[in-house]
N, C-alpha and C positions, 0 to 999 in steps of 0.2 A: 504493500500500500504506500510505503515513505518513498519507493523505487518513483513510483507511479505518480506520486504528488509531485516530484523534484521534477521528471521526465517534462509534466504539463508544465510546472512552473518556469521551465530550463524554456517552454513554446511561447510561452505568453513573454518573456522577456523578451527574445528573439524577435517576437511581433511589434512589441512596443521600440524595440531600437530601429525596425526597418519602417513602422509607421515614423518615426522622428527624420527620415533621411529623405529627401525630392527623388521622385521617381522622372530623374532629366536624363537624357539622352547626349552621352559627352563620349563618344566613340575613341576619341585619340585623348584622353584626360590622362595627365602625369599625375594630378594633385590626389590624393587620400579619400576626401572628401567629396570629387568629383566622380571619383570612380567609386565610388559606394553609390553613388547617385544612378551612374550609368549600371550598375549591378541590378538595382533595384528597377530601372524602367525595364533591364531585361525579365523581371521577375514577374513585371504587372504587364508587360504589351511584348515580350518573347514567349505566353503561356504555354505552359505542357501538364501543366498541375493543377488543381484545385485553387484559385485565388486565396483561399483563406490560411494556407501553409508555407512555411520557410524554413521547413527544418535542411539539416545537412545536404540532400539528396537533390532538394532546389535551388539550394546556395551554389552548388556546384553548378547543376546546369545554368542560370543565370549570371554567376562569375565567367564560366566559360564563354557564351553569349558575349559578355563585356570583353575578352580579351580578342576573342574570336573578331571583333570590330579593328580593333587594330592591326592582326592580320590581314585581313582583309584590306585596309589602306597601302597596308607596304607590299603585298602579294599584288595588286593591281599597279603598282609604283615599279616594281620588278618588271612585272612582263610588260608594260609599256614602255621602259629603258631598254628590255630584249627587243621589242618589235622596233624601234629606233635605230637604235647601234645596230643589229641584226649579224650578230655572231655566228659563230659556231658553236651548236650548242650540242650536249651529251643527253642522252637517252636511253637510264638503266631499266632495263627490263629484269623483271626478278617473281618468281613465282611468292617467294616471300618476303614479308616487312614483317618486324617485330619491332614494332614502335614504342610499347608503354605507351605511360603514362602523358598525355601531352600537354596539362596544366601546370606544373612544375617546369617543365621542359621550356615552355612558353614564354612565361614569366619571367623564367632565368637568364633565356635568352635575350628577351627584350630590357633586362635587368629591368623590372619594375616589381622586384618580389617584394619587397619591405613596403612599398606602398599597395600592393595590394591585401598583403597581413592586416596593414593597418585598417582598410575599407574594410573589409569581415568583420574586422572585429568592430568596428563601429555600428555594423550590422546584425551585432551577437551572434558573430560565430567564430571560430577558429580556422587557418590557414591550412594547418594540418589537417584535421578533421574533413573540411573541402574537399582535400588533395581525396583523401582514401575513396571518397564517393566513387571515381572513375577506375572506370573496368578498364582493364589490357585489352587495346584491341589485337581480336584474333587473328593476325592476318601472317600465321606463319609456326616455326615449329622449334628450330634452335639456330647453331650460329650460321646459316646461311642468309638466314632472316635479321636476325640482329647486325649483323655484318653491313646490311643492305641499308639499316637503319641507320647507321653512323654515318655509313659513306656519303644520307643525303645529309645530314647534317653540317657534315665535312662543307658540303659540297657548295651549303649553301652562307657557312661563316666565310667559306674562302672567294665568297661572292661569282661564283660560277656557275655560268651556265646553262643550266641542267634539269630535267625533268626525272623522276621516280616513275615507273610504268607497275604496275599489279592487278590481283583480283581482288575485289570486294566482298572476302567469304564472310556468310552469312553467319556459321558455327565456325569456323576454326577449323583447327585438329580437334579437341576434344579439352573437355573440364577433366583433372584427374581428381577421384576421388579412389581412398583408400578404407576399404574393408576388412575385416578378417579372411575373405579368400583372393586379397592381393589391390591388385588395380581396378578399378575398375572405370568404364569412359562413360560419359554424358554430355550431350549436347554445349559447347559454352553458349553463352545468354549473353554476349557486350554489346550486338545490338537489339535486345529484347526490347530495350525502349526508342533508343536513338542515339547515335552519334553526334555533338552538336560540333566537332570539330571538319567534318565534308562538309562543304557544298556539292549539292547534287547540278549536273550542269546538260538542263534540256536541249539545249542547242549542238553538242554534243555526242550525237550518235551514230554509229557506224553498222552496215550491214556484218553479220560475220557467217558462211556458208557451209555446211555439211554436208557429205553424202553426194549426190549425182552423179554426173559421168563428164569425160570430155566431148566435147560436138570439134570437128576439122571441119573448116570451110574449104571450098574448091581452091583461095589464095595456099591455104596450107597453115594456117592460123589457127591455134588452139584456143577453146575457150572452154571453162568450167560450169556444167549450166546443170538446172535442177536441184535435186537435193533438199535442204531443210535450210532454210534464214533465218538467224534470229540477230535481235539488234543490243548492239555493244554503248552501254550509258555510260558517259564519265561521272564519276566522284572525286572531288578535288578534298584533297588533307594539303592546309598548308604549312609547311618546313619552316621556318624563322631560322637565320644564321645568329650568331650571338655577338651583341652587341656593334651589331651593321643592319643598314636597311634592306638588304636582300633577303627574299620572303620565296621559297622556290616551292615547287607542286611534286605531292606524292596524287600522282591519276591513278583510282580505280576505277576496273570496269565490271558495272553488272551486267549479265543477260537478261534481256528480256523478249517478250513477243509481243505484236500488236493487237490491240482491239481485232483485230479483222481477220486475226488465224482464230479466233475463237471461231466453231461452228453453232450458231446460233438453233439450228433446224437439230444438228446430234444432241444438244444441251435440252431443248425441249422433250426428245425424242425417249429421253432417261441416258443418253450414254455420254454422261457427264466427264466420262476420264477419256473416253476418244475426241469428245468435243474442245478438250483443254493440253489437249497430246503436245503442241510446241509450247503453250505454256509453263506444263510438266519441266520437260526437259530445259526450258531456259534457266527454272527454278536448281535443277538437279545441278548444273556447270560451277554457281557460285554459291553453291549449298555449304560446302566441307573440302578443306585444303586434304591433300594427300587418301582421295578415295580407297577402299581398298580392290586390288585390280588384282585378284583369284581368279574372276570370272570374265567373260567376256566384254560385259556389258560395263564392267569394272574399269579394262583398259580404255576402252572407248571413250568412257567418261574422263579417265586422264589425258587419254590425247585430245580431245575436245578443248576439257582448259588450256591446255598450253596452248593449243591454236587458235581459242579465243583471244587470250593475252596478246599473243604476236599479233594476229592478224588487224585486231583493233588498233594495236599499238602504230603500229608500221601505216594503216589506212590516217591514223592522226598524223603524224609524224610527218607524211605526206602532203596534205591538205595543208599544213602549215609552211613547209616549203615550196608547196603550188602559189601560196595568198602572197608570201615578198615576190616582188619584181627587181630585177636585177638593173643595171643601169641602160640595157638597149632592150628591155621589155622584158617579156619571159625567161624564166631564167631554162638552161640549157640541162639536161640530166647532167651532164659530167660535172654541174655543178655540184650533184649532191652530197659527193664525202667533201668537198671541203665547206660543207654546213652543216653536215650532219654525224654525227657521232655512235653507234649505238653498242652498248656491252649486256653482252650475253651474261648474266652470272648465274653458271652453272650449266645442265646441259638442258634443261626444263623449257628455256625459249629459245631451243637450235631450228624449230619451223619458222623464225625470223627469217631462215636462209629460204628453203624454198616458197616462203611466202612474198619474199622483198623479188625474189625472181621473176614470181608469177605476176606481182602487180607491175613492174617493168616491162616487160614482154606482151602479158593480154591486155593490161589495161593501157599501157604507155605507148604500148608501138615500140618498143626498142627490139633490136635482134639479140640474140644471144651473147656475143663478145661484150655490147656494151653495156647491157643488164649485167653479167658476169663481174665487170672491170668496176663498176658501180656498187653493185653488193661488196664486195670483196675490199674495197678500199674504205668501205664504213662499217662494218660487221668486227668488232673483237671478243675474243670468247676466255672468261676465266674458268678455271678448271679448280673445284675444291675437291675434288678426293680419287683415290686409287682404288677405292674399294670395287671388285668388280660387280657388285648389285647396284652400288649406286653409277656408273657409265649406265646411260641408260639406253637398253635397247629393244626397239619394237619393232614386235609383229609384223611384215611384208601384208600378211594376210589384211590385220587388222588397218592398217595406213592405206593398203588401197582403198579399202570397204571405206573409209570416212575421206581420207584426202587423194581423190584419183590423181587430181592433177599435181600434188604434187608430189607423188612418186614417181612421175614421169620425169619429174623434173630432176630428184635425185638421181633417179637413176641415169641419166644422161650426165651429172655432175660425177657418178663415179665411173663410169664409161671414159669419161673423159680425161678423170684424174690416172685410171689407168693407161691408157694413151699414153698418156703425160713421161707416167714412170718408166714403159716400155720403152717411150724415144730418148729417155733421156737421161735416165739411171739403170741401166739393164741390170745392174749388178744386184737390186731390189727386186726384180720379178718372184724372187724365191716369197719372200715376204710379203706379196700383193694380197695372199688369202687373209693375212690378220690384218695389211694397211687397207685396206677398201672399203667401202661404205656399207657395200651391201652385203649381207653375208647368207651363201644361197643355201646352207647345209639344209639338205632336206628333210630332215626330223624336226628342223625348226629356223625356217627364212626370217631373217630380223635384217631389220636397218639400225646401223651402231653410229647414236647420233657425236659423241666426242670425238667422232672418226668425221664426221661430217661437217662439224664445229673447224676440226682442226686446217682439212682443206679448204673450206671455204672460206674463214678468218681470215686478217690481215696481221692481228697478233692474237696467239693464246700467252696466257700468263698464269704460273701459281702463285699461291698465296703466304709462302712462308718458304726462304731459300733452301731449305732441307726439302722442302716439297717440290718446288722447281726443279732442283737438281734429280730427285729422284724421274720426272715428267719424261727429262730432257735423257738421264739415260736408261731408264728402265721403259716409261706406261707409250710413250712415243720418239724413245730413241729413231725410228728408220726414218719417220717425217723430217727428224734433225740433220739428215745429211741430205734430203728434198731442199730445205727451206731452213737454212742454219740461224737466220736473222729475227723468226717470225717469233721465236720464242723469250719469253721475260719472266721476270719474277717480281712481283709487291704484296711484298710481308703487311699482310693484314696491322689492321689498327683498331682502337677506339675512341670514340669522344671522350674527353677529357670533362667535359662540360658535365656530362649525363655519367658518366664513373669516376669522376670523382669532387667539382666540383658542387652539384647537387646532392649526390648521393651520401654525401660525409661532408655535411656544413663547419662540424667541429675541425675536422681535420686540414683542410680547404683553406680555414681562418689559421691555421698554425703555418702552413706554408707561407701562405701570402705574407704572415706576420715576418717571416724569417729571411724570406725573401725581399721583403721591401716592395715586392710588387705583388701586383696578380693578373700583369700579362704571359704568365706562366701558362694560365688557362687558353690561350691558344697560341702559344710557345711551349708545348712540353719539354725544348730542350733545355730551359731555363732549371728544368729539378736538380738538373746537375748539381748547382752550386747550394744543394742542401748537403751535399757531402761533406763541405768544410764545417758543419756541427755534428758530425755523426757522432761524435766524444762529449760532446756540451751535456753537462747533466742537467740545465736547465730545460733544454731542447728535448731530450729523453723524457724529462718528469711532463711536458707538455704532452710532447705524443701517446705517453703513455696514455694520461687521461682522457685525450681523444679515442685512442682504441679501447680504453675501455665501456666508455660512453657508447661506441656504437655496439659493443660487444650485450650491451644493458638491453640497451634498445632492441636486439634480435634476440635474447635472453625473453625479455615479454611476447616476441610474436612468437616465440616456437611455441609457450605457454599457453596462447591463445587459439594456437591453430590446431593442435597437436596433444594439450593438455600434461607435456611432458616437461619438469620443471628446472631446468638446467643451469650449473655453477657457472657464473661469469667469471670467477678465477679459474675455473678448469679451460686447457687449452681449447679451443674451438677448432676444431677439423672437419673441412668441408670439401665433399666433389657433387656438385651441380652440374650437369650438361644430359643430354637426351643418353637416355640409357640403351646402350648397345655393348654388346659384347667386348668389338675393341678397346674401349673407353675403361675398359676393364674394374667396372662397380663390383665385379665380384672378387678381384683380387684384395678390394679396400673392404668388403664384409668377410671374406674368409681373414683377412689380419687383425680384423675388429674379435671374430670369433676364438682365434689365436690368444688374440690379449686378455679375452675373458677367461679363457681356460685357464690363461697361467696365473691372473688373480686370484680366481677359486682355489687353486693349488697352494697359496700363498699366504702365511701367518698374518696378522693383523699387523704387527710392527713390520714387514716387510710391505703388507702393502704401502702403510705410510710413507716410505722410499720412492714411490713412482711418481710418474707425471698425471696428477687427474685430466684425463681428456673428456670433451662432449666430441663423437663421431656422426655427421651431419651429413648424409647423402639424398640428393633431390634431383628428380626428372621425372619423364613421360619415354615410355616403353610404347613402341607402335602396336597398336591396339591386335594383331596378327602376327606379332613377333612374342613367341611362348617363351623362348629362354630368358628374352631381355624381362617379359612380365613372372618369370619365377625368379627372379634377382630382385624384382621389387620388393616380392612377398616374402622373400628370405630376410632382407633385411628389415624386415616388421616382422618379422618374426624372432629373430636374434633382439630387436629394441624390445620388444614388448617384454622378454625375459630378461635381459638386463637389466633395463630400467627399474623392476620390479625385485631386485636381489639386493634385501638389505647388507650383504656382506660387499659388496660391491658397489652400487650403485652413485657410491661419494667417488670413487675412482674413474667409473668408466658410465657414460652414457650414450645412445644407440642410436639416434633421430635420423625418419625418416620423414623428411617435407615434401607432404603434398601441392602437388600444382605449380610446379615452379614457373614459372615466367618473370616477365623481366621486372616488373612493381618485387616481387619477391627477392630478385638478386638484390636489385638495389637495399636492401635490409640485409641480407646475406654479408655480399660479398665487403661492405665494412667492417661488419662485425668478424670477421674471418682472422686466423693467424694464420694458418696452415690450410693451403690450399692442393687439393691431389690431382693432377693431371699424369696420368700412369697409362697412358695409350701404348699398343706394342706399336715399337717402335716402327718405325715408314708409314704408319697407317692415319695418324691426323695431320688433315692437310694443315693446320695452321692451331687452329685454337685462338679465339679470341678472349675465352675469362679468362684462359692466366694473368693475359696483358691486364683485364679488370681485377683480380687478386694484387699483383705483384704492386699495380699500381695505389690501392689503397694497403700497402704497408704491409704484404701478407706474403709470407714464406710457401714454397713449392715444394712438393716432394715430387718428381717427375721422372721419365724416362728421355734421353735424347729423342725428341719427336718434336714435327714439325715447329711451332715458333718458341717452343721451349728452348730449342738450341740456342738463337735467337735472345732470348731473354737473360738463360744463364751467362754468356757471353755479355752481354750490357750489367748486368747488375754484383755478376763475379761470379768465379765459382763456388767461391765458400760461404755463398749467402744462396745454396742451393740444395735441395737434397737429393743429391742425385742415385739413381739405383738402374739396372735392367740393360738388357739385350742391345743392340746399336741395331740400325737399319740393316747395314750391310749383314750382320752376323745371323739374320733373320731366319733367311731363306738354310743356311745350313744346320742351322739348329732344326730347323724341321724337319730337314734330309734326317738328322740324326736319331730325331724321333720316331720317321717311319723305318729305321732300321735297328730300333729297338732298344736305344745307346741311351734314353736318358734315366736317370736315377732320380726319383722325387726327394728331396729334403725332407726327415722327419717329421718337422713342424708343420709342413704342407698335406702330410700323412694324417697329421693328428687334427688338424683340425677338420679336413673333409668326417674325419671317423666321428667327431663331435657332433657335427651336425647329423651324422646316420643315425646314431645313437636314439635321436628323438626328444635333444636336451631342447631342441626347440618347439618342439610342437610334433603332431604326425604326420605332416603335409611329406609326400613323396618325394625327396631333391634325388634321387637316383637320378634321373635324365640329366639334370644339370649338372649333379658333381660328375656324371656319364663323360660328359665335355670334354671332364678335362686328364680323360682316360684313355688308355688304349696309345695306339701308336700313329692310327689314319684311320681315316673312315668316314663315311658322311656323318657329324655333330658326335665326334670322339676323336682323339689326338691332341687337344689342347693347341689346336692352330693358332691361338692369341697368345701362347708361353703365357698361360696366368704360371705354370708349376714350375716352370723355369726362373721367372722372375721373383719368385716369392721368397725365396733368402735372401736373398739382396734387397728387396722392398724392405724385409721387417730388419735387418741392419739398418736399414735408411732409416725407419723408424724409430729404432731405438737411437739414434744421433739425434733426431730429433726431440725426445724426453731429456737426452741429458742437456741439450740447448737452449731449452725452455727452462730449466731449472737456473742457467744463468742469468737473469733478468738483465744486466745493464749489454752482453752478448745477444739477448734475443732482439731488445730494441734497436741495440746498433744495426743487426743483419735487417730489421721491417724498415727506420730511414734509408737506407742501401738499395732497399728494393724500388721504394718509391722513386726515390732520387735515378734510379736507374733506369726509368720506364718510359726516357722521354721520347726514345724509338719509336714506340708503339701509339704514338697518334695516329687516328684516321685522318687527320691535313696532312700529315706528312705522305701517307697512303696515296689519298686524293690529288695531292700534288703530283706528285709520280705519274699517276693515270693520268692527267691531266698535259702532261709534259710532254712524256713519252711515251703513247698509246690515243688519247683521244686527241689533241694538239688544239684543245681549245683554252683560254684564257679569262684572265679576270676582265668580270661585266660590274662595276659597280654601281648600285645604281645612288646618284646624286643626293642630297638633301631633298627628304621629301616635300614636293611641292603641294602644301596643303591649298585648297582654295580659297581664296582671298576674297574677305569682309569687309565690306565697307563701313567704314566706323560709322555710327549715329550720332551730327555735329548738337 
């Protein structure tokens, strides 16, 4: 009842501060005052709610509304300085964005966070409180997507350029919730109400086509005719750079049908689902990122999206280079790579290629050579991984049945590339079966699109020099003696803004303080010069306090989310990223498992001797992938029993965080000291939360893999924990295992035995410890060396208890890290792309020209 009285009384206050405030319309307002005001008129004339309410949930979307207004001035200040000057602009296509949160983001960028604090609260509310209202938008799954997210940030503090291309999925991937029998998915809800950060843009819409056949005319002209139409809508999210006026566009697109594919006569008729048959399927395209594609209709639906994506992307993209006119009229196609830019990230929109073909050719009137020379000099393609499920390759069968023409197309482009090799590297002919596009084996004809990326690019690039190098002489060494130049490398990055300067206010103000500045924040190379206090114990006693502050802070959400109550003097060890085998979550729960055995085994005054740790593992398992969803369950299952063990439990605790996404890192990854990035080695192409661990003050345990190398190199080796296998030693360790040579380590014995035992529950792990058994064999052999690596991980390990026990050594190695992290910006990233790959330049746009008021004499 006292809940409840406070709750009302907390509403009527609230009421009575936003009745005292004008509900005025002040869109570009700097002042406190003025923007509670323009808050407020979005609250009474932006409705979405009951007039009579303002609790949290309306503040927000009303706060957004208001900032959303200044957007909107500099986003149209932007593309009118582009349509002006009329550059050369960039054009990322990306299957995902994993944006967060964009009211923090916003405000920080715009740097008007303190006066916004202040209107809330004038408003009876809190800043914070605000912030948490907004959902993660769904539009993506791990770091390809976050990756994507920086780079437009990057893109558009460095005042360039550039447009974001995507889908506007309806659900996501999935909400993870956790059960007692593991993972389980639901629907996510971020737009269950609305997004107020798109504008939806009617004007805006593109045909995009399925299915039909090609028609030859008697010229000898192909055209794509028939099939299914549905129409591609823009949604514009606008980017804010930090602290510049450049305002750049994340374009999504939804599907939809029109009024007129409805059949009115089958809807009367009772057959409601044939009558609405295209508007089903337009529904189905931007329903759910990453469908599951078992089944036929599975694939379909994925090659659909990407060829939505493309096809929408490339028909704008166009339209905008048809609307400038050049200085003697229309402008000439060979204009278009030097204005136009476009990066494939990943291999999800390689139908950019025979899409950007096909509108050349049928719709342009170009012939062949000059659509070819066209494509080719604007199309680059990044490559994030080796993995051979994720090269993605499709179906012959299923690509004709949906895109006829442009398998003609490919196949003519690898017809050709063959040609190529015969006249002009004979020496490669041996090698044409695995370099070729198309691959005819008859048990199963596929089109291998990084093979199609590769030839038809101007440059591919990986993402982290250990990955590059691997590209260049392992995954397409024989391209490299074709095209020795075409290949590059940019070591991924991250915004500094959104990991570390929002993320860790406490920590952020200690730089700056130490620093004397805080053009650091888009200077990462400036951290440097925190190294000359790495001794200071004044400097130490501050950092401390900072990491312990955010350590408090994720200390309450794991209590909230999780209901597990964990020591913020015990070390905090954490591995967050999409849980897959390589990533090897189960090598960091069998050492968790490990360490609980030998506490149980251990006197009371012995345990007092150890390092108390909380072990924190979070991610999302593909809802069709069973080992990576029995690694979830294991590890809730091992927490649930530790947690729960009074002889233990002050030593060692077991968290498993549901739902991770990026609102969640950002609490995570400050509070962090000990961060695991333990991939078998060759296998991550880059990794981007190290760079967010290492960068907010948090120590590695790692394997040499992709930008970990990278990182230990910039920050030192002895502020690293390094363990495990090297790339090169990979592949013979394996050999050695299928010929019966390896010896498991006791401790890797004893703890699989633990878990047989049933010390955790009854749940089955045989298939999964199966894994990591036997010699070969389809899901046996331990092809990721988790048993390989496991003495050396738990040496690494225990390096790290005694580390941690040196307090004024642990702090010295976390400013070391930070200070070493200034590599790993995404401007520095974006600059590179920008230089040497897209070749376009900074656009800045002026002081914005607000419109001029005639004063009243």
């Amino acid at each position: 009842m006292a809940a409840t009285t406070a709750k009302k009384n907390g509403s009527n206050a609230t009421a009575t501060a936003k009745s005292s405030i004008p509900a005025v319309s002040h869109p570009l307002a700097e002042e406190s005052s003025e923007i509670a005001s323009n808050i407020n008129f979005h609250a009474q004339y932006t409705p979405h709610f009951s007039p009579f309410k303002f609790e949290p949930e309306q503040a927000y979307y009303a706060t957004a509304g208001s900032v959303r207004d200044r957007l909107i001035q500099q986003w149209n200040e932007t593309y009118r300085h582009f349509h002006e000057v009329d550059p050369k602009q960039t054009y990322y296509l990306s299957m995902e964005y994993l944006q967060g949160r964009a009211l923090t983001n916003a405000i920080g960028n715009l740097n008007i966070q303190d006066a916004y604090a202040d209107a809330l609260n004038k408003l009876g509310h809190e800043l914070e409180e605000v912030v948490e209202q907004e959902k993660d938008a769904a539009l993506g799954n791990g770091g390809l997507g976050r990756l994507a997210a920086c780079f437009l940030d990057s893109m558009a503090t460095l005042n360039l350029p550039a447009w974001g291309y995507g889908l506007r999925y309806r659900y996501g991937l999935f909400k993870q919730r956790i059960t007692k029998a593991g993972q389980e998915e639901i629907a996510e809800d971020w737009l269950e109400k609305f997004s107020p950060w798109e504008v939806v843009r009617h004007d805006v819409v593109f045909p995009v086509q399925f299915f039909g056949r090609v028609e030859v005319d008697p010229s000898g002209s192909r055209k794509w005719v028939g099939g299914e139409v549905l129409q591609a809508l823009a949604y514009d999210v606008p980017i804010p750079g930090y602290k510049t006026k450049n305002t750049i566009s994340l374009r999504l697109w939804e599907a939809k049908a029109c009024a007129e594919d409805i059949s009115l006569s089958q809807f009367n008729d009772g057959q409601y689902e044939s009558a609405a048959q295209l508007h089903s399927s337009a529904q189905q395209i931007c329903a759910v990122l990453y469908p599951g594609d078992a089944t036929e209709n599975g694939k379909l639906l994925r090659l659909k999206q990407q060829f939505f994506l493309c096809s929408a992307s490339l028909q704008d993209i166009i339209s905008r280079f048809k609307e400038r006119k050049g200085g003697k009229g229309l402008r000439q196609w060979s204009e278009f790579p030097s204005k136009v830019a476009v990066q494939l990230n990943d291999t999800h929109p390689t139908l950019t290629i025979p899409e950007l073909m096909r509108l050349l050719m049928d719709d342009e009137g170009l012939g062949w050579d000059d659509a070819w020379d066209v494509m080719t000099r604007t199309i680059a393609y990044t490559n994030h991984t080796v993995l051979p499920e994720a090269l993605e390759k499709w179906s012959q069968a299923v690509m004709w049945k949906l895109l006829p023409r442009h398998m003609e197309i490919i196949e003519e482009i690898d017809k050709r590339f063959i040609a190529l090799i015969q006249s002009t590297q004979p020496n490669l002919e041996s090698k044409l079966s695995s370099m070729c596009i198309l691959d005819h084996n008859p048990q199963k004809p596929v089109v291998r699109m990084a093979n199609l990326c590769v030839v038809s690019s101007h440059t591919v690039n990986g993402v982290a020099q250990l990955h590059s190098d691997i590209l260049k002489s392992e995954l397409f060494a024989d391209y490299v003696s074709v095209w020795p130049n075409k290949f590059q490398n940019k070591t991924n990055g991250i915004t500094p803004r959104r990991w570390l300067r929002f993320c860790s206010p406490e920590l952020s103000h200690i730089v700056t303080k130490w620093l004397k500045t805080d053009q650091w924040v888009t200077n990462l190379d400036l951290l440097t010069n925190l190294r000359q206090f790495a001794d200071n114990a004044d400097f130490h006693t501050e950092w401390e306090s900072a990491k312990m502050a955010n350590k408090q802070r994720l200390a309450q959400y794991i209590l909230r989310v999780t209901g597990v109550s964990i020591d913020p003097n015990s070390l905090f060890d954490i591995q967050v990223k999409r849980i897959h085998e390589y990533k090897r979550q189960l090598l960091n729960i069998l050492g968790a498992v490990y360490r609980y055995k030998r506490l149980k085994e251990m006197s009371p005054e012995e345990r007092k001797n150890t390092t108390s740790r909380t072990i924190m593992i979070g991610g999302k398992a593909f809802a069709t992938y069973t080992n990576a969803k029995r690694i979830v369950k294991l590890v809730n299952d091992v927490g649930a029993v530790v947690n729960n063990d009074p002889e233990v439990n002050t030593y060692l605790k077991v968290v498993f965080v549901p739902n991770y996404n990026v609102s969640v890192a950002e609490i995570l990854i400050p509070g962090s000291e000990l961060s695991q990035h333990i991939s078998t080695a060759g296998m991550e192409a880059s990794g981007t939360s190290n760079m967010k661990f290492a960068l907010n003050g948090c120590l590695i345990i790692g394997t040499l893999d992709g930008a970990n190398v990278e990182i230990r190199e910039e920050i030192g080796e002895e502020n690293f924990f390094l363990f495990g296998a090297t790339a090169d030693e990979v592949p013979h360790l394996r050999k050695e295992r299928e010929n019966g040579l390896f010896m498991p380590d006791p401790r890797f014995e004893e703890a699989k035995q633990f878990i047989r035992s049933g010390a955790f529950g009854n749940y089955d792990y045989n298939p999964l410890l199966e894994s990591l058994e036997g010699n070969s064999g389809y899901g046996r052999g331990d092809y990721f060396l988790v048993g390989h690596d496991f003495p050396t991980y738990m040496d690494a390990q225990a390096r790290v208890d005694e580390a941690y026990k040196d307090r004024k050594r642990w702090i010295k190695m976390s400013i070391l890290s930070t200070s070493g992290s200034g590599k790993f910006s995404s401007d520095r990233t974006i600059s590179q792309y920008a230089k040497e790959i897209w070749n376009i330049e900074e656009c800045c746009v002026p002081q914005l020209r607000y419109p001029t008021v005639t004063p009243l004499l």
